[in-house]
GUDO-886191 format. One line per field, with one value per atom (N, C-alpha, C, O): x, y, z. Coordinates in Angstrom, 2 decimals. Last residue first. Layout:
GUDO-886191
xx: [X	...]
yy: [Y	...]
zz: [Z	...]
end
This chain:
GUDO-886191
xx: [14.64	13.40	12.57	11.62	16.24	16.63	15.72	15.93	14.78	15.41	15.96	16.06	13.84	12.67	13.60	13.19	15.99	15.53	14.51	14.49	17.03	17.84	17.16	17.56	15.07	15.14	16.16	15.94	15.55	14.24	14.44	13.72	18.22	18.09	16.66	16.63	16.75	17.98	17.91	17.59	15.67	15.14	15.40	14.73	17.66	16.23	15.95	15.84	18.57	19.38	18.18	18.13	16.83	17.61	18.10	18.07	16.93	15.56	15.69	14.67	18.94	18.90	17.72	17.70	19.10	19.93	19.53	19.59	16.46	16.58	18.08	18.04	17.82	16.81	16.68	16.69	19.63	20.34	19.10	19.44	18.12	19.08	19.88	20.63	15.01	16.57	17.07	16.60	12.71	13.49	14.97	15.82	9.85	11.34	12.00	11.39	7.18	7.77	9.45	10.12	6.54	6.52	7.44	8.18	5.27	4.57	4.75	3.93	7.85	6.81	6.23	6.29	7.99	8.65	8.26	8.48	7.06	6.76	7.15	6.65	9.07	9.09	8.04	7.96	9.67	9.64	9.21	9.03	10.36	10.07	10.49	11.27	8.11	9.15	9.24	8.26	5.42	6.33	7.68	8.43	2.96	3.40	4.69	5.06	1.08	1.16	2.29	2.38	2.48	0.81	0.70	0.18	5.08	4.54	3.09	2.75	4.81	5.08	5.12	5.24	4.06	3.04	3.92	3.52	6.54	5.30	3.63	2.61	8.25	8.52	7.14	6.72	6.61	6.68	7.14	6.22	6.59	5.55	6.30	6.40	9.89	9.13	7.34	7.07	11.34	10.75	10.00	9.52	14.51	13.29	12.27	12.59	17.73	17.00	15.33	15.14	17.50	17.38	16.96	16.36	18.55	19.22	18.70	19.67	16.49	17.74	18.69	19.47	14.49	13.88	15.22	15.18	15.39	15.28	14.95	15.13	14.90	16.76	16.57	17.40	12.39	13.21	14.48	14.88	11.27	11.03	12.19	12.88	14.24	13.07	13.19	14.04	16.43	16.23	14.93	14.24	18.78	17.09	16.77	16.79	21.44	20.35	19.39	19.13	24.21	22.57	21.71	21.39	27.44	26.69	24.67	24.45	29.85	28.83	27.70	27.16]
yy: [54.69	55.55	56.34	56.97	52.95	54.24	54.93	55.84	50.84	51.21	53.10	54.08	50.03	50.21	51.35	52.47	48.93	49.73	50.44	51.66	47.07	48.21	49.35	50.51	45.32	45.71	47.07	48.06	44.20	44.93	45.67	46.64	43.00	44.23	44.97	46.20	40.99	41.86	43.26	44.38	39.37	39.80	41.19	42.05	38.54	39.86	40.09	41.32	36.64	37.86	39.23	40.46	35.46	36.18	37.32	38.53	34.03	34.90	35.45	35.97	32.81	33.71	34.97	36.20	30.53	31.89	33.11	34.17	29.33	30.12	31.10	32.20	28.72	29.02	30.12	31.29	26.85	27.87	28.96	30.13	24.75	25.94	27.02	27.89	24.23	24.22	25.30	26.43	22.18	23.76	23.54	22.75	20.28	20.50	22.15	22.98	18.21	19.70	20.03	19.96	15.43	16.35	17.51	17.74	14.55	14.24	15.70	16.54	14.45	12.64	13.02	12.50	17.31	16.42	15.02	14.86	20.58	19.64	18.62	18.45	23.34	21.94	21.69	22.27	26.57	25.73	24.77	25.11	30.41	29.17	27.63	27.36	32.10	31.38	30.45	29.81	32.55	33.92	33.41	34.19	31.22	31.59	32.54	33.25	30.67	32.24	32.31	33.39	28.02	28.44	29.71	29.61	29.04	27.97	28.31	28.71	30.09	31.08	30.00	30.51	28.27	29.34	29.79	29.71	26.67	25.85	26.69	26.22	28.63	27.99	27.45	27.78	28.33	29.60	28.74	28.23	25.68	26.50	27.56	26.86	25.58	24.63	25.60	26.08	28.70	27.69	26.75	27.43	29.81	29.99	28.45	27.32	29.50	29.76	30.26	31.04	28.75	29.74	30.65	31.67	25.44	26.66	28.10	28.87	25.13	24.98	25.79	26.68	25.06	25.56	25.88	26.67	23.53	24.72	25.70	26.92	21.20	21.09	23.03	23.80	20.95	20.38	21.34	22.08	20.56	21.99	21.73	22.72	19.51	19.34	20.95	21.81	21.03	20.39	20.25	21.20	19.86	19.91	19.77	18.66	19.37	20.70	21.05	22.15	18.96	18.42	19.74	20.72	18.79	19.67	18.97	18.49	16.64	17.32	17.77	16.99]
zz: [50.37	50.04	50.90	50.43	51.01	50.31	49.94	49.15	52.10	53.20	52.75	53.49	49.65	50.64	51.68	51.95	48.67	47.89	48.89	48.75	50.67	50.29	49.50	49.56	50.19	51.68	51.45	52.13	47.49	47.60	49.49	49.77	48.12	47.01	47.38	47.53	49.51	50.58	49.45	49.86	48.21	49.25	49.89	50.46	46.12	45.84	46.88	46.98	47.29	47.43	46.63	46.74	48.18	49.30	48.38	48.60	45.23	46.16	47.41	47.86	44.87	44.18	44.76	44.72	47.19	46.79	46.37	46.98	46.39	47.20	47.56	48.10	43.70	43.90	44.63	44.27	44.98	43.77	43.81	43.97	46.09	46.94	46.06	46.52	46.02	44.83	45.62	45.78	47.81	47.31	46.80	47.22	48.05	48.12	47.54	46.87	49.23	48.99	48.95	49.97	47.64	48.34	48.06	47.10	44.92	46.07	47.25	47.62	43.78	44.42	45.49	46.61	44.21	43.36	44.42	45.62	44.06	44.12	43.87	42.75	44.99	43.60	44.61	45.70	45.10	45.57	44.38	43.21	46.70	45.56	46.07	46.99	48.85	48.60	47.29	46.90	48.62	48.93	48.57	47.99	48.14	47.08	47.31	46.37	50.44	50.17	48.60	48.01	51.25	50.95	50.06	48.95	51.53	50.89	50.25	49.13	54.36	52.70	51.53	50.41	55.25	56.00	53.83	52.67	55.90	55.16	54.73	54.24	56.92	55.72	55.14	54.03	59.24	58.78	57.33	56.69	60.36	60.62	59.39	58.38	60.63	59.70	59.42	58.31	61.47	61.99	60.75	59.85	60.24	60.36	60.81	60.44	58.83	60.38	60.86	61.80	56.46	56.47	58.17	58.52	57.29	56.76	56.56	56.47	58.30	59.68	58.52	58.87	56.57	57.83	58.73	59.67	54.73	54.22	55.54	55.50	56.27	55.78	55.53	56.03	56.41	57.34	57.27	58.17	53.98	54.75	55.91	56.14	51.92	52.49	53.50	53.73	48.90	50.25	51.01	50.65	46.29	46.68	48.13	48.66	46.03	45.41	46.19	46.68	47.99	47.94	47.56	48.24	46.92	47.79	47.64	46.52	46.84	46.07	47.01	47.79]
end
C-alpha cells in the first residue's frame, strides 16, 4: 500500500525540488497541503491532481 501523506522531505525528492522551495510555496498558498499534529504534510492524490493543472495551465499559456 502506497503512503498518502508525505512530509516536505518525501514531497521535496518526489517532486525533485529543494525542501527551501516546497516550504517557500507553502507560505505563498501555491501548493496544497494538511496540517496534521502539528506538521506539514501533502496527499499525493492531491498533488497529482495539481501537476496536472500545472501542466494544462503551461499548455494553455504556451497556445496563446
Amino acid at each position: 500500500m502506497e503512503k498518502r501523506f508525505l512530509t516536505v522531505a518525501e514531497i521535496s525528492q518526489y517532486l525533485g525540488f529543494k525542501p527551501s522551495a516546497i516550504r517557500c510555496w507553502v507560505r505563498k498558498g501555491t501548493i496544497p497541503f494538511n496540517k496534521l499534529n502539528g506538521g506539514i504534510r501533502f496527499d499525493i492524490e492531491k498533488i497529482e491532481r495539481w501537476i496536472s493543472h500545472q501542466a494544462r495551465q503551461s499548455e494553455i499559456s504556451a497556445n496563446n
